[in-house]
N, C-alpha and C positions, 0 to 999 in steps of 0.2 A: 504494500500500500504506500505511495508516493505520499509523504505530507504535505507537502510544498511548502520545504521548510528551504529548501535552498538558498543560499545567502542570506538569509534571512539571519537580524543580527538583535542580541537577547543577552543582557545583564541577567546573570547569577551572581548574587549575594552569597556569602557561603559558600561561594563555588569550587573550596581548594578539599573537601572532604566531603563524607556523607552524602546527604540526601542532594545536596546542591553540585557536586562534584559529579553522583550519579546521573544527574538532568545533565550537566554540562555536557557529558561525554556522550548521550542520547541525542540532544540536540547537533553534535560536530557530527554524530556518524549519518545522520539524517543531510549534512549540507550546510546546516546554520553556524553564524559564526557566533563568538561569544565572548564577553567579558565578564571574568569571572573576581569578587574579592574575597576577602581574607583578612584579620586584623594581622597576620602572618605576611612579613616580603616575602620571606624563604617559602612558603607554603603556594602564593600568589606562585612566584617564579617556577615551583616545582608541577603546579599543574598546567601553568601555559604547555610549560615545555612537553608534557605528558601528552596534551592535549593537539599540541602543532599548533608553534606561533604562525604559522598563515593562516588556523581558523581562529587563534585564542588571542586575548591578549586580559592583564590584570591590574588589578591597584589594589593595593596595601589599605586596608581603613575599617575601621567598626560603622557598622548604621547608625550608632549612638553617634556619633561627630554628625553635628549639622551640614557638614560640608560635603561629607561623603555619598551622599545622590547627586549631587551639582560633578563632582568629581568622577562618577561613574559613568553618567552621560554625554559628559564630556567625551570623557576617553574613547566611548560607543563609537561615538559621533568623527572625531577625529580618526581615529584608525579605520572605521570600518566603511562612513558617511552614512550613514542611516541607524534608526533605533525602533524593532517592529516590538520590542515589549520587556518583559520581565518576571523572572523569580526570582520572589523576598522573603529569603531563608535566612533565620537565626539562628547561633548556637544555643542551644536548650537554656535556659534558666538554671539557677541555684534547687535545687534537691530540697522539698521540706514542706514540714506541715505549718500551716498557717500561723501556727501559735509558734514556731520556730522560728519563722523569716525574721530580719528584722526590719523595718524601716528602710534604712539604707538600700539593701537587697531589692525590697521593693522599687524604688524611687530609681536604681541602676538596670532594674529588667526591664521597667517602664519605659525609659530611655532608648532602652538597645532593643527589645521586642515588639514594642508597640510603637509609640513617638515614630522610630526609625522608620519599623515597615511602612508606618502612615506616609514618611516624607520620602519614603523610596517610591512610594505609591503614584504620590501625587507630581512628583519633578518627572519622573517616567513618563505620563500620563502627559506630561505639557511639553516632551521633544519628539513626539509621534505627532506625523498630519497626515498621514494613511491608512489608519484603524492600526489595529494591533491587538496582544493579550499580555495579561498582568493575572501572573499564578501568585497567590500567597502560598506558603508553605504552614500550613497549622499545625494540629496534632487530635487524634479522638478526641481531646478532652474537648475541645468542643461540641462532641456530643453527651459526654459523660464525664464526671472527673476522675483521675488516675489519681492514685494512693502514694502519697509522698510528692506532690507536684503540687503544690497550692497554687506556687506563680504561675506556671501556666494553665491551671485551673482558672485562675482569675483572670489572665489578660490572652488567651487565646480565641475566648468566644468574642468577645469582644470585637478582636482583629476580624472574626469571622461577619461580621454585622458591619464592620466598616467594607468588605470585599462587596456584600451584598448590596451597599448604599454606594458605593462605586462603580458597580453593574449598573444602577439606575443612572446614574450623574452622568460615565464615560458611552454609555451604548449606545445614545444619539453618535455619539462620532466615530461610530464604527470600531469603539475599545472593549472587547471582552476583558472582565475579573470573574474569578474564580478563585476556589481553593480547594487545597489538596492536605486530606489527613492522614498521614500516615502513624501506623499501628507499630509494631513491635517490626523494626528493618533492622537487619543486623549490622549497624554501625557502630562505628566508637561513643556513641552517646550513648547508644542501649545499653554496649556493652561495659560502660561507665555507670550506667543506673543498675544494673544487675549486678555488677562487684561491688554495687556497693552495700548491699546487702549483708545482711552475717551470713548468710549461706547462698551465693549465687546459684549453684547447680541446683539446690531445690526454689529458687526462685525463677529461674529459668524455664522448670519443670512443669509450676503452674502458673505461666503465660501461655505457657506451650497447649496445656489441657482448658485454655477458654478460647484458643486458635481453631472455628473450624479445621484448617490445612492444616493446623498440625504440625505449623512449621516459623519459625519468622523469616521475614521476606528479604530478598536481594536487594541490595540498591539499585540495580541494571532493573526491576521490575518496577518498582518507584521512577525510578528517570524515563521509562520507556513509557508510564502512564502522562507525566509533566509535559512530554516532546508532545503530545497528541493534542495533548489541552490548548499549550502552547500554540500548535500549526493552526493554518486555514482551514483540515481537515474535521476542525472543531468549533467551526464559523459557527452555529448554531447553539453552544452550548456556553452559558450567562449566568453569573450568580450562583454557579450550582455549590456544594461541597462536596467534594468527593473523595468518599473512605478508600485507603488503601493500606488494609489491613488483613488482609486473611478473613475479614466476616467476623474478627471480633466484638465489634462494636454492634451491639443487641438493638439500639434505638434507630428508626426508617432514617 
C-alpha cells in the first residue's frame, strides 16, 4: 500500500529512541523525510546518522524550552523546504502516586508534556499552507488510569481534549490531529517502569495476562500504525484516538 508519504517532511519530537525513533524510521522507509529531537546532541547525531542524513536531519532541545518548536520548524523548513506535519512525543513523566509527586514534579511535566506539546502543536500548525497531520503521542491513560502514573494520569487526557479541539480549529485548512495510545511497547521506558518494580519478572507477568496478544508490542508496530495516521492514506481520519495496545485497554 503506497502512503504517499514520499518527500513528505514530519518533525518527530523524541525522535532519537522509542516510540518517536520507531515513527521516524517508519516514516524514512515509506519516503518521508524527517526531523527528528532529543534533549540528547549525541542521541540527535546518532539517529540522523542511523536514519541517512539525506532523509534525516536533528536539533538538540526539550519541548519545555519555548524556543524549541520555533527551532524545529525552522530547521524543517530550511533543510528540507517544506513542513507536511508532526509527532509530539515526550519522555514519560516522573513515576508516582499523587500523594508522592511533589509540586515541582508537577509544574516540570507540565512544562515539558503539556505547555510543550500545546506549543509544538500550535507553531507546526502555522508553517503548513497545504493541509497536513499532527499525531500527538498519548498513552491508555487517557482512557483509564495506570497505577503509579499520576502525572500522566493527570495531564495526558487533557493533551487528548486539546488534539480533539485542534481537529475542530485546524480541519477547515485541511490539518488533520489525532492521537495515538500506546499500551505496554517494549521500550526503554516500559522497561524503566517495570525494573522499577521490586519484582519486575512478576510485574511483567501480569501486564502480560491483561494483554489480549499476550505479548507487548514492537516499536516497528507502533511507528508502522503513526506513518498511516501521519500519510494522505488517512485523509479521512480527525480527532480520533487510537489505542495501540494489544486490546488492553477495556473502555470503547
Amino acid at each position: 500500500m503506497d502512503l504517499g508519504l514520499t518527500d513528505k517532511v514530519y518533525v518527530v519530537t523524541g525522535g532519537s529512541r522509542g516510540l518517536g525513533r520507531a515513527t521516524a524510521a517508519a516514516l524514512v522507509s515509506d519516503g518521508a523525510r524527517v526531523v527528528v529531537s532529543s534533549r540528547s546532541q549525541d542521541s540527535v547525531d546518532a539517529a540522523v546518522a542511523d536514519l541517512g542524513d539525506d532523509r534525516a536531519a536533528g536539533v538538540a532541545g526539550d519541548n519545555a524550552d519555548p524556543d524549541a518548536a520555533d527551532q524545529l520548524v525552522a530547521r524543517a523548513i530550511e533543510r528540507f523546504g517544506r513542513l507536511d506535519g508532526a509527532v509530539i512525543s515526550v519522555g514519560g513523566p516522573p513515576a508516582g502516586g499523587v500523594r508522592e509527586i511533589t509540586d515541582e514534579q508537577w509544574r516540570q511535566a507540565f512544562e515539558s508534556v503539556f505547555l510543550g506539546a500545546v506549543r509544538m502543536a500550535r507553531t507546526v500548525a502555522g508553517a503548513m499552507s497545504g493541509g497536513g497531520s499532527i499525531v500527538f503521542v498519548l498513552s491508555t491513560s487517557v482512557k483509564a488510569p495506570i497505577a503509579g502514573l499520576a502525572i500522566s494520569n493527570g495531564l495526558r487526557p487533557g493533551l487528548a481534549m486539546i488534539a480533539k479541539t485542534l481537529a475542530d480549529e485546524l480541519g477547515p485548512q485541511g490539518i488533520r490531529v489525532n492521537g495515538l495510545l500506546p499500551g505496554r511497547i517494549e521500550t526503554e521506558r516500559v522497561q524503566e517502569l517495570d525494573n522499577g518494580t521490586p519484582d519486575p519478572a512478576a510485574t511483567k507477568r501480569g501486564h502480560l495476562a491483561a494483554i489480549p496478544l499476550g505479548r507487548y508490542g514492537d516499536p516497528a508496530e507502533f511507528g508502522a500504525v503513526a506513518a498511516f495516521l501521519l500519510s494522505p492514506a488517512a485523509g479521512y481520519v480527525n480527532g480520533a484516538m487510537i489505542p495501540v495496545d494489544g486490546g488492553i485497554t477495556r473502555a470503547l
